[in-house]
Every structure is written in structure tokens, then in C-alpha cells.
C-alpha positions as CSV (number, residue, x, y, z in Angstrom):
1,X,0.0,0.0,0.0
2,X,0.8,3.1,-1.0
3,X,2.3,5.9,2.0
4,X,1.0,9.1,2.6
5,X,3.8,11.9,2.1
6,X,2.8,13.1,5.7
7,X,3.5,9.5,7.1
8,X,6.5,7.7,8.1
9,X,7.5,4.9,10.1
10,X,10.2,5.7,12.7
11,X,12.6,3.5,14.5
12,X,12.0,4.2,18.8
13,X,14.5,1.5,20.0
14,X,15.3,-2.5,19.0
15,X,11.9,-4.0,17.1
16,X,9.9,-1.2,18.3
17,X,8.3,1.6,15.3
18,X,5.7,4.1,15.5
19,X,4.2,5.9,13.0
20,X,4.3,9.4,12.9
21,X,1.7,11.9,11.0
22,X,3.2,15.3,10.4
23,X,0.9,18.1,9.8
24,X,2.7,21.2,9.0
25,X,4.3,22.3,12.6
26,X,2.5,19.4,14.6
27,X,3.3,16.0,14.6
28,X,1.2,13.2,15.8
29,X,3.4,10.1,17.0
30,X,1.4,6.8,17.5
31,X,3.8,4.6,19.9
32,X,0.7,2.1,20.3
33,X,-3.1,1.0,19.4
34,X,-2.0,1.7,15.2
35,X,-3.4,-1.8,13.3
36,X,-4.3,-3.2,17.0
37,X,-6.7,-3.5,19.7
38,X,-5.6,-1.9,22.7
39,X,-2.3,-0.3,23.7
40,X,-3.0,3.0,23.1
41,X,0.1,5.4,23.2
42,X,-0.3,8.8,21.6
43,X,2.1,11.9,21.4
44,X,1.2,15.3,20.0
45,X,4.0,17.2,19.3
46,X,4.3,21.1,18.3
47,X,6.6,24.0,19.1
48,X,4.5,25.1,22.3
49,X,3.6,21.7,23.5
50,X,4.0,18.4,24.0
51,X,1.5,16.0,25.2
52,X,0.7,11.9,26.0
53,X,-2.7,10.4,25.2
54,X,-3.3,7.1,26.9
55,X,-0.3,5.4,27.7
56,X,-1.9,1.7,27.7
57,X,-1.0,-1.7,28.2
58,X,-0.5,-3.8,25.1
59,X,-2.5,-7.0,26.3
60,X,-0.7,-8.5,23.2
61,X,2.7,-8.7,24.0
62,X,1.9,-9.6,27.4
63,X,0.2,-12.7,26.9
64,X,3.5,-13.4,24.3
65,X,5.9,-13.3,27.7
66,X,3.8,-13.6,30.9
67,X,1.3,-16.0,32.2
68,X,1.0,-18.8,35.3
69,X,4.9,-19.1,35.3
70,X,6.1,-16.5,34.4
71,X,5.9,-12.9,36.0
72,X,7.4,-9.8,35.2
73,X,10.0,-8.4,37.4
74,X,9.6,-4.6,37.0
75,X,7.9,-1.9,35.0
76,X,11.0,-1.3,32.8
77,X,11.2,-5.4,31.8
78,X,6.9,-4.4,30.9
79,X,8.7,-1.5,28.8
80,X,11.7,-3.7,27.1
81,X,8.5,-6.2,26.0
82,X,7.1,-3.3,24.4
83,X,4.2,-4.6,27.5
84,X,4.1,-0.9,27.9
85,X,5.5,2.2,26.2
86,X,8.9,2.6,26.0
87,X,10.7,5.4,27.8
88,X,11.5,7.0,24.8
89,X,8.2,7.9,24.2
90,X,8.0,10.3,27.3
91,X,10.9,12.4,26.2
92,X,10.1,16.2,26.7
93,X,6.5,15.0,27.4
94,X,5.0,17.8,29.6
95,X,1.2,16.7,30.4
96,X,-0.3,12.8,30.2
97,X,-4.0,12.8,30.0
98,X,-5.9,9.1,30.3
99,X,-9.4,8.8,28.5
100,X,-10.2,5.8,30.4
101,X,-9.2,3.8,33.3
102,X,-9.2,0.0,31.2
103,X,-5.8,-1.0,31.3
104,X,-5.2,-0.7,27.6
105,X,-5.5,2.8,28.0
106,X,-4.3,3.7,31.3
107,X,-0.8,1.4,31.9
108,X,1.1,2.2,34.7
109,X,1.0,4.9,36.8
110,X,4.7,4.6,37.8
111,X,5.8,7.0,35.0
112,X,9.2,8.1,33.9
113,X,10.1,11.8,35.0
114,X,8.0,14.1,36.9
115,X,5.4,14.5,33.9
116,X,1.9,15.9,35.3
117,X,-0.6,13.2,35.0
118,X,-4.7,13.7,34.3
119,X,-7.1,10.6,35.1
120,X,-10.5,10.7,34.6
121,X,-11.0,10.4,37.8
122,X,-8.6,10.0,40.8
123,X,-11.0,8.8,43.3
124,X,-11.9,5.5,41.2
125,X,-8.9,5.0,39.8
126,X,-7.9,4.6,43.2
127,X,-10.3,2.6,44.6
128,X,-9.7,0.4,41.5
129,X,-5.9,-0.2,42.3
130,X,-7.0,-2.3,45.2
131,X,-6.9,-5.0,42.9
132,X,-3.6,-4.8,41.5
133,X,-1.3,-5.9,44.7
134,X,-1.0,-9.4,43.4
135,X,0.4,-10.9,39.7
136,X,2.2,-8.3,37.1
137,X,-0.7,-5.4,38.1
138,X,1.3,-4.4,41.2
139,X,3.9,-2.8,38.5
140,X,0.7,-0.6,37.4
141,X,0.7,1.6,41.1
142,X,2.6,4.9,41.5
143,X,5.9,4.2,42.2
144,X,5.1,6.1,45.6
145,X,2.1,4.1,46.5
146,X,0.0,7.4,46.4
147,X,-2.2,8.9,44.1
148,X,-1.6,12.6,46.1
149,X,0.1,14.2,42.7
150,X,-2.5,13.1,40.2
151,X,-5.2,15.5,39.1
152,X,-8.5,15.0,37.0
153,X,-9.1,15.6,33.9
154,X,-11.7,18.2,34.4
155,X,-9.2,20.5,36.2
156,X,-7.0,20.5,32.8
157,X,-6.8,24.6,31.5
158,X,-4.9,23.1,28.6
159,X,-7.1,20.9,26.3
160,X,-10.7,20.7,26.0
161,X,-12.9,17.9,26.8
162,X,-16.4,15.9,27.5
163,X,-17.7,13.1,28.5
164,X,-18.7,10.2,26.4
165,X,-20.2,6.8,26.9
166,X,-18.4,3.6,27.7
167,X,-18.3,0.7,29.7
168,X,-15.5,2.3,31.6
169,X,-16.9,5.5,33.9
170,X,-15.8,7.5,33.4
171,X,-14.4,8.2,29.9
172,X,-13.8,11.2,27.9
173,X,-12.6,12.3,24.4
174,X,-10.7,15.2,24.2
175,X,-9.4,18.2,21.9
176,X,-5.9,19.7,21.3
177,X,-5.4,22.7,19.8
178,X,-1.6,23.4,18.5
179,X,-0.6,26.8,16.7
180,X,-2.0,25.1,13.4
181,X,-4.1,22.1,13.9
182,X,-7.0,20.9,15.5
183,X,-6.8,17.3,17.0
184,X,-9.8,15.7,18.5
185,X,-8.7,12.2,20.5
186,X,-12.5,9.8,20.4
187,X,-11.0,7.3,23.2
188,X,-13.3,4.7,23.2
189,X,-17.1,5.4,22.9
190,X,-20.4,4.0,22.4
191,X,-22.4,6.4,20.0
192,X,-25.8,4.9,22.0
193,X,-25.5,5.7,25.5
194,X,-26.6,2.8,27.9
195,X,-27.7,5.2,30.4
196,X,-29.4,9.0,30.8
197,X,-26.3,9.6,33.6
198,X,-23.6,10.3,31.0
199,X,-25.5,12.5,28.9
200,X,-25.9,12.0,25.0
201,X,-22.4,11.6,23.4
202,X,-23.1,12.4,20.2
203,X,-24.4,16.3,21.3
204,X,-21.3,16.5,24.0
205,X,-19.1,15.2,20.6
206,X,-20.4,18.4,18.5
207,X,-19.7,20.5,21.3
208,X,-15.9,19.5,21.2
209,X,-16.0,19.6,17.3
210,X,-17.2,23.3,17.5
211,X,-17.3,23.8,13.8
212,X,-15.1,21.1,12.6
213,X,-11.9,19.8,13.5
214,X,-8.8,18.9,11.2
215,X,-7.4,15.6,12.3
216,X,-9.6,13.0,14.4
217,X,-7.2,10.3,16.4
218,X,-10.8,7.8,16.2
219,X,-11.6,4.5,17.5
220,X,-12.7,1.5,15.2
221,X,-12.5,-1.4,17.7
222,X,-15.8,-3.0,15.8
223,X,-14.6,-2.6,12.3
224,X,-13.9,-6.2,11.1
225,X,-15.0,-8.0,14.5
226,X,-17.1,-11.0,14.7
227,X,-19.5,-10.0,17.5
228,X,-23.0,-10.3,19.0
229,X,-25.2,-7.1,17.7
230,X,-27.3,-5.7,20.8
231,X,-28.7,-1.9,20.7
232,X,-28.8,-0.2,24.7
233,X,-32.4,-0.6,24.1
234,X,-32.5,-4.4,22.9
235,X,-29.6,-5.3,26.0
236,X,-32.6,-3.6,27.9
237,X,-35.0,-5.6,26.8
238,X,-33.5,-9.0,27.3
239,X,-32.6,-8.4,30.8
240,X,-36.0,-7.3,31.7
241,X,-37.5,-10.6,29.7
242,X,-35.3,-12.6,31.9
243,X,-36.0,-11.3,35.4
244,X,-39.8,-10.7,34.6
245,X,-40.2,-15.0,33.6
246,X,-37.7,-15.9,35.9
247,X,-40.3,-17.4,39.2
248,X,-37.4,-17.2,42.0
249,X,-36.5,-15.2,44.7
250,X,-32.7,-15.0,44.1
251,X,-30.8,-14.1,41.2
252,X,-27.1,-13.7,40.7
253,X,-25.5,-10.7,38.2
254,X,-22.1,-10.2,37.0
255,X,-21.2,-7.2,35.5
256,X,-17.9,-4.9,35.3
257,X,-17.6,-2.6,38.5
258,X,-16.7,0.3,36.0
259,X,-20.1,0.1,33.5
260,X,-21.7,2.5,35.9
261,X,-24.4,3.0,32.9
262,X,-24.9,-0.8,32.5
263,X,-25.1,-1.0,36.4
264,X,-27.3,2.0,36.6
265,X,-29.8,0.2,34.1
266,X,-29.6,-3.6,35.7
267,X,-30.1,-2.0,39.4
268,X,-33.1,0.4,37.8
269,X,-34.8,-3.5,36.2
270,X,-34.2,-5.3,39.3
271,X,-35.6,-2.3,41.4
272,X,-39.1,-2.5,39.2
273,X,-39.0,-5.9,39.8
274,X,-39.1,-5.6,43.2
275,X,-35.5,-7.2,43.9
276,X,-33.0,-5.7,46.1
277,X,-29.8,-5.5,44.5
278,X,-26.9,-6.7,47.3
279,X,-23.3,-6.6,47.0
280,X,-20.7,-8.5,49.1
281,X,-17.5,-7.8,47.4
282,X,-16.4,-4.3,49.1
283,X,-14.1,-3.3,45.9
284,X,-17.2,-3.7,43.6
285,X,-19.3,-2.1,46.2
286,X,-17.3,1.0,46.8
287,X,-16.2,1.2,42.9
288,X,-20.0,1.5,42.4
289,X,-20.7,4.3,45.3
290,X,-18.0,6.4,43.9
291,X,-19.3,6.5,40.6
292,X,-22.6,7.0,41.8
293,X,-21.3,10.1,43.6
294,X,-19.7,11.6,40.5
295,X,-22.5,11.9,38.5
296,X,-24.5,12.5,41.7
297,X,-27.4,9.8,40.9
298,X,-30.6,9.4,43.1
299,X,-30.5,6.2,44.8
300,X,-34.0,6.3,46.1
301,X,-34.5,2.9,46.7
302,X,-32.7,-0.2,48.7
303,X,-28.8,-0.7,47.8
304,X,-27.4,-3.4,50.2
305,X,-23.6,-4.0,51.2
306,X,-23.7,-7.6,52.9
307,X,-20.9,-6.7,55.0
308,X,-19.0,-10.0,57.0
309,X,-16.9,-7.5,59.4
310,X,-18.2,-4.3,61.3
311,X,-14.3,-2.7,60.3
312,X,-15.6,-2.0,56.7
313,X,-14.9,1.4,54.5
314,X,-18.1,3.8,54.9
315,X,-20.4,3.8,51.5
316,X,-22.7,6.8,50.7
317,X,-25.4,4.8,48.8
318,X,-25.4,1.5,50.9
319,X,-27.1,0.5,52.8
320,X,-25.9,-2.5,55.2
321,X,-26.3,-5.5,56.1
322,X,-24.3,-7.9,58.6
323,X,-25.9,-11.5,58.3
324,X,-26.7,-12.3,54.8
325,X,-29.3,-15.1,56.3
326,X,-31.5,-12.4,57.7
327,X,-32.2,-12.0,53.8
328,X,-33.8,-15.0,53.2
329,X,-37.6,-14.2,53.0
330,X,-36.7,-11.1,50.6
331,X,-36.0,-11.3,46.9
332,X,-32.8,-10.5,46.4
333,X,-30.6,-10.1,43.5
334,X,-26.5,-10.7,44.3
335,X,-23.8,-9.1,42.5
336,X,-21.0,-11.3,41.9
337,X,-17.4,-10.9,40.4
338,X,-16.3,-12.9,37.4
339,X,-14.7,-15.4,39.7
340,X,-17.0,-15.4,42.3
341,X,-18.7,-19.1,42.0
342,X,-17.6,-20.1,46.0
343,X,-19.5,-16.8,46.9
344,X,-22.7,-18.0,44.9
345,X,-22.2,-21.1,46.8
346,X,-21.9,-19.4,50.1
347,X,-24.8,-17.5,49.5
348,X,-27.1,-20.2,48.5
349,X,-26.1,-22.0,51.5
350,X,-26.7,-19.0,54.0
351,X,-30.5,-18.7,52.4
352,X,-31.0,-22.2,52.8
353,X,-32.1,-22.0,49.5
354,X,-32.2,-24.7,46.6
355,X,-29.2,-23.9,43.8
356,X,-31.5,-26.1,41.2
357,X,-33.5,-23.5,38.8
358,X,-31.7,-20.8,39.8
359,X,-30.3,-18.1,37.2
360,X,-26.7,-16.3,36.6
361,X,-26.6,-13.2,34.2
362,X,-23.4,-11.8,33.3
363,X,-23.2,-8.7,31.0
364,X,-20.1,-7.8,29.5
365,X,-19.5,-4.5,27.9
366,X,-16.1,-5.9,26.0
367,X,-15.5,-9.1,24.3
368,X,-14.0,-11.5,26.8
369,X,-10.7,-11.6,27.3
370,X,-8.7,-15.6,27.1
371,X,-8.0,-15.4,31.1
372,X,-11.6,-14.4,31.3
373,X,-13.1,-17.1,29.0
374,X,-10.9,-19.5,31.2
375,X,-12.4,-18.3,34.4
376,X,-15.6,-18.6,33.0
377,X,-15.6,-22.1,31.9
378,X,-14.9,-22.9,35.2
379,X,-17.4,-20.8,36.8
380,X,-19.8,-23.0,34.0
381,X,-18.9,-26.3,35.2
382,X,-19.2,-25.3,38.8
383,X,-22.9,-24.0,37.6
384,X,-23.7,-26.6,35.9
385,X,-23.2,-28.9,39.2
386,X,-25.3,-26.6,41.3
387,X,-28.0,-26.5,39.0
388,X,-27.5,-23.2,37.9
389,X,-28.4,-21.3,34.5
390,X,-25.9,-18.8,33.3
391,X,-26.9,-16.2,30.4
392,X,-24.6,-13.7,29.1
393,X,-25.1,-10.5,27.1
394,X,-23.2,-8.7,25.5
395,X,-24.0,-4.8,25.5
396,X,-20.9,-2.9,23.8
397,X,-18.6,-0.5,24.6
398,X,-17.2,0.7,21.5
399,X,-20.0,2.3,18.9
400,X,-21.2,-0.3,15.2
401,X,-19.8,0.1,12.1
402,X,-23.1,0.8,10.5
403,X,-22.5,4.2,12.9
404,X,-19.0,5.3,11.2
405,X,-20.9,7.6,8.7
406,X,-23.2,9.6,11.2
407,X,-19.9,9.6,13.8
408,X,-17.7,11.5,10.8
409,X,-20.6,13.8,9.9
410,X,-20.8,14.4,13.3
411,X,-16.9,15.8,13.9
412,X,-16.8,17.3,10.9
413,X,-13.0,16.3,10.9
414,X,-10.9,16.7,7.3
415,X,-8.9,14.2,8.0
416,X,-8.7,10.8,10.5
417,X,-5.7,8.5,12.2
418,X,-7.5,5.1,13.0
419,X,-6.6,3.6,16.2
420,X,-7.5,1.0,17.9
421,X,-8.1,-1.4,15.2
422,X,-7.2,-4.3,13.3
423,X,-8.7,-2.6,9.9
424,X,-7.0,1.5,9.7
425,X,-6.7,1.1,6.0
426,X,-10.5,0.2,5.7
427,X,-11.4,2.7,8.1
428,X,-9.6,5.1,6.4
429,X,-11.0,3.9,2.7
430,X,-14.8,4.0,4.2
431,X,-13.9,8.1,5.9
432,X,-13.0,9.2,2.3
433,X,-15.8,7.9,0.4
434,X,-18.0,8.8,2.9
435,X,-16.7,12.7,3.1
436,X,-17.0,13.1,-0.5
């Protein structure tokens, strides 16, 4: 294929490229996520700035070096596996701003130099690191433990951003103005949202596109993916089908603690179903509350923590609960974590209750990773034994294909980088037909 003149392929250190897009005074360096899934590493580059987009873990290479066996030693062996970007890439780099907090976009958080770091949010992003002390996520933390020197995104003076929709909460895309280009950075977005809470993407994406912008850096996980097709509305639909024929009065529900708007829509089902949502996994529990106090949702009706120790971390929109047998004559609805099949039989046992007939639900908001899909075949034989149905559904993260042409009309953009995609080339061939 054929080169663009204002494209070229640049050697970073042994095996390693990226791919740089120069417009005029500005260059766009793509260290990671160019003709892959994940990974993202951006740097925008002009005489009065210099700037990181994502810095993310390349799930990839990761699964090449590490697994059972085999653990990384340190955050610079992550980097000299190209795990994570190299050092290189943070040279002169003056501001990092993180659209989401899924590992492939967020890495690790012990950075090279003092560069000033923006999260989308620095409360959840710390409540989330409570699950990175054990395997290769404890190279992920600050190398001072603390998250005291990060800021959010929202206090930025130097770019402009919104929120979008994704099954990460929260996410944002994000526009850079140099002395002669406008960039706009998607991150990863749905086009649909799943939930009122975030607002409508599409109308916070033409406020950051003002009147058009010259270059979008755009997502395309979708393009050229085999996947199950649900609209927000149809994920809706299903779910409520389910719980509304379903004749028990205890349910299990697995979902990722950081799709606040597919939470936000299972708790609002189960509520009009007269089931009372309970958690008894702190970390998903306070993951949830501090989402829920971002966006400052009404939680009007019951919200349990099953709590097994009176030494537990306050929640705002909990209520609690010490002796999950005192819930046996309610219908309840527990929230589980992907490997949480002991807890299901913990809980069934507590009730009293029979494990026959009963249901599991899990929605996921992203294709299933291979650790996942091995934790979940054994979480289905374990079901299976007990008795137990499992359903999943799969409501996604990323906006359709079918949605590409209404996205670009949308930011106006003249031209596009794809990232985050196996397919830039058709991405790239569909943008210019369509902008015609």
C-alpha cells in the first residue's frame, strides 16, 4: 500500500516503530493501538507543546511473555517487551491525559520523570488499584504508593474535553489545539449511550468539534469484528424478559464494576422488579458508590452492602447488612465478580435455598478476554453442578460500524488517524468515500 507523504514509520529503540503523521508544525506520534486492539500510546507534538494520550497496556505482548509461570520483574522489563511504552516515548512529554481507566489505556501509573498526570478520575482510579497488589498489576501503582500528585481531567486549562459513553466510567474524548491544527482524540465510545447519567455523546461530541476539526485520532474497535449485535435498548429488553419470567426469589448478576451505565440500568430492572440488589465484594461495592457520587445519581431505593466484618470502609449509597441469612424471605438479586462461584455457593447455603432452577446473568460491555473465558468455563462447570443457568449479554462499549458515517458527519474532521483497530486502511477507505 501506498504511504502518505505526511506518514513515516520511525525506528524508537530494538523492534519497536511508530508511526508518525506530520501536519505542517505538529506531529502526531502513535507509539501504540495503530493496526491493534488496545495499547493506546499517543504523542502530540508542536513548538509550544507536548503531550501523551493514553499510555496503555498492550494485552498482546503480554500474553506473548507472561502468564502462570512467568511474571514480570519490573515496569521497565513491561517496557523492554514493548508490554508498555517505552521510555522514549516520554521524552520532553509535559502533560499525560488518560481517557479511560481500562488497562489498555491507562498502563502504569509509575511514570518516567515528573510529567503531570490527568485521570479521569482519581477517586476510582484509586479505589480500583485495590486490585492490583498481586500478579504483574502491582507494576501498574505509583511508584510512591499514592495517588496525592494526580489531578483530574476536568481540572485541565490546557485541552478541552467531555464526556462520552463507555463501559468504563468515566471516559472522555478530548481536543488539542496546536498553533496550526485541531486534534480531537475519540478514546473509546459507544455512540448509544446505555444510560441517561452520561449524557448523550453524540451532542457532547459536536460541542468539542465546534465547527469542525482537522485531524480526528478515532476509535474502530468494531470494524472487522465478529461479534454479537445488541442496541442499549434491545440489552434492555432482554434483561428485563429474563427477570420478569424468571419465578425465583434469588438471582445472581455479574457485570464490570466500571459500567456504571450498564449498572445504573440492571439495578433500575431489578428495582421494578421488586428485587433488592446486594453486593458483598467491598471493591465492587465501593467502585459503584463512587461512581454514583460523581455523577450525583438518586439512589431512592434499597442498595445493600452484605458486609462479613463491622471494620468496613463507609459507602454513601449503601445500605448494610451484617448476616446475609437475615435476607432470606426477601428477593434479592446478588452481584458477583467474574470469579465469584464459592461466593454464589456461600450464599445459597446461608439462604438455605435450593441452587436447582436458579439463574446467573453476566453482562459484559467488552469481548471476553482468554484469562476471562478461562475463568468462565470454570465458573460453568461449577454452575452446571449446582443446577445453575448462566446467560450472558453482551451490550458494547465501543459504537457499530453501521454508525461510522453519522460519527464522521458528526466531527466534521478533514482528516482521521484510526486507532485501535485491526482494519486502519478500511477505516480510512470507508472516511474518504463517505466525506466526499
Amino acid at each position: 500500500m501506498k504511504r502518505e507523504k505526511n506518514t513515516t514509520l520511525a525506528l524508537v529503540s530494538r523492534g519497536l516503530f511508530m508511526k508518525v503523521f506530520s501536519f505542517s508544525k505538529t506531529k502526531v506520534k502513535v507509539f501504540g493501538g495503530f493496526n491493534t486492539i488496545g495499547g493506546n500510546c499517543i504523542v502530540i507534538e508542536s513548538p509550544s507543546l507536548k503531550i501523551m494520550l493514553d499510555q496503555g497496556v498492550n494485552f498482546t505482548q503480554l500474553k506473548k511473555f507472561y502468564g502462570f509461570s512467568i511474571k514480570p520483574e519490573s515496569v521497565e522489563e513491561l517496557r523492554e517487551m514493548k508490554v508498555l511504552p517505552p521510555r522514549e516515548a516520554y521524552e520532553g512529554v509535559e502533560e499525560i491525559y488518560v481517557s479511560h481507566l481500562h488497562l489498555d489505556h491507562l498502563g502504569s501509573l509509575n511514570i518516567p520523570g515528573g510529567i503531570s498526570v490527568y485521570l479521569p478520575s482519581k477517586e476510582v482510579a484509586e479505589v480500583l488499584s485495590r486490585s492490583w497488589w498481586f500478579g504483574w498489576k502491582q507494576h501498574l501503582f505509583p511508584q510512591t504508593l499514592s495517588f496525592t500528585g494526580f489531578k483530574n481531567i476536568e481540572e485541565s486549562k490546557r485541552i478541552k474535553y467531555e464526556r462520552i459513553s463507555h463501559s468504563a466510567f468515566p471516559s472522555f474524548a478530548l481536543r488539542i489545539d496546536t498553533e496550526d491544527v485541531s486534534i480531537l482524540y475519540t478514546g473509546d465510545l459507544r455512540l448509544t449511550s446505555v444510560h441517561k447519567v452520561v449524557g448523550d455523546p453524540k451532542e457532547n461530541l459536536e460541542k468539542l468539534s465546534e465547527d469542525g476539526v482537522d485531524v480526528a485520532i478515532m476509535e474502530g474497535t468494531n470494524f472487522g469484528r465478529r461479534m454479537n449485535y445488541l442496541t442499549p435498548i434491545q440489552f434492555k429488553q432482554i434483561f428485563k424478559e429474563l427477570i420478569e419470567k424468571y419465578d425465583r426469589d434469588i438471582l445472581f448478576v455479574t457485570a464490570h464494576p466500571l459500567d456504571l451505565e450498564s449498572m445504573l440500568s440492571i439495578l433500575e430492572m431489578l428495582w421494578e422488579n421488586k428485587y433488592t440488589p446486594v453486593f458483598t465484594n467491598i471493591y465492587y461495592a465501593h467502585v459503584l458508590d463512587a461512581m454514583i457520587n460523581i455523577v450525583g445519581y438518586e439512589v431512592e431505593n434499597e442498595l445493600i452492602f452484605a458486609a462479613s466484618s463491622t471494620k468496613i470502609r463507609h459507602l454513601d449509597n449503601f445500605e448494610y447488612e451484617f448476616s446475609i441469612s437475615s435476607l432470606r424471605d426477601r428477593k434479592t438479586a446478588f452481584f458477583i465478580s467474574a470469579t465469584g462461584i464459592r461466593e454464589i455457593k456461600s450464599i445459597v447455603k446461608l439462604l438455605d435455598k435450593e441452587s436447582k432452577g436458579l439463574i446467573h446473568i453476566t453482562v459484559l460491555g467488552e469481548p471476553a478476554s482468554e484469562e476471562w473465558i478461562i475463568e468462565e468455563k470454570i465458573m460453568s462447570n461449577w454452575l452446571k453442578i449446582l443446577g445453575i443457568t448462566s446467560y450472558r449479554i453482551h451490550v458494547s462499549g465501543h459504537y457499530h460500524p453501521y454508525e461510522f458515517k453519522e460519527f464522521i458527519h458528526i466531527i466534521k474532521s478533514k482528516k482521521i488517524i484510526p486507532i485501535h483497530t485491526t482494519v486502519p486502511r478500511i477505516i480510512k477507505e470507508l472516511f474518504e468515500k463517505y466525506v466526499k
